[in-house]
C-alpha positions in Angstrom: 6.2 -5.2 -5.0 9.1 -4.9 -2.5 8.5 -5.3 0.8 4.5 -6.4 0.4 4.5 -9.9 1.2 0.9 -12.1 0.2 -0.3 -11.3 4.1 0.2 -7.5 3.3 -1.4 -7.4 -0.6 -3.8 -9.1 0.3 -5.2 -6.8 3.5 -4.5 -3.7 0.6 -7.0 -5.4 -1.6 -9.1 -6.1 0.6 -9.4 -2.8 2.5 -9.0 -0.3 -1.0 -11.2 -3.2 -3.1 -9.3 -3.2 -6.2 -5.5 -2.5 -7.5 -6.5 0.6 -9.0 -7.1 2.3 -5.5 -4.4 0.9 -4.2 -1.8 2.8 -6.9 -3.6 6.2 -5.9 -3.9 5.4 -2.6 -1.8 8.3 -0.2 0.2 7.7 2.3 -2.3 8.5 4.8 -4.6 6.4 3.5 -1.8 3.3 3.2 -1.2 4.0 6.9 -4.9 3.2 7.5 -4.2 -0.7 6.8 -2.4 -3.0 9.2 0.8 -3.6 9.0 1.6 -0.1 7.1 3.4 2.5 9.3 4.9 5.7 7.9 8.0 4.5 6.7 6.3 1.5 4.6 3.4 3.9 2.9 6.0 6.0 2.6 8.2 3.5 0.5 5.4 2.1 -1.1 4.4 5.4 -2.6 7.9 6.0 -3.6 7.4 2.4 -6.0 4.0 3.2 -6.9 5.1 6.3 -8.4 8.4 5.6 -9.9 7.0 2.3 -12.0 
């Protein structure tokens, strides 16, 4: 995914458990893990939902 480096998927595994939670994840919720601020859960959403 653009812009998620190893560092970054791996603390979004490790703090939504599984891949699944991380597709349905909000933007709130992506802002919850370091390293995400607004305008990177906002992008990532943006992927997540246009794939």
């Amino acid at each position: 995914m653009p812009d998620v480096g190893p560092k970054l998927a791996s603390r979004l595994l490790h703090h939504f458990n599984n891949v699944e939670a991380v597709f349905i994840a909000s933007e709130a919720a992506l802002m919850q893990v370091d390293g995400i601020g607004k305008q990177k859960a906002k992008k990532i959403r943006e992927i997540l939902t246009h794939s």
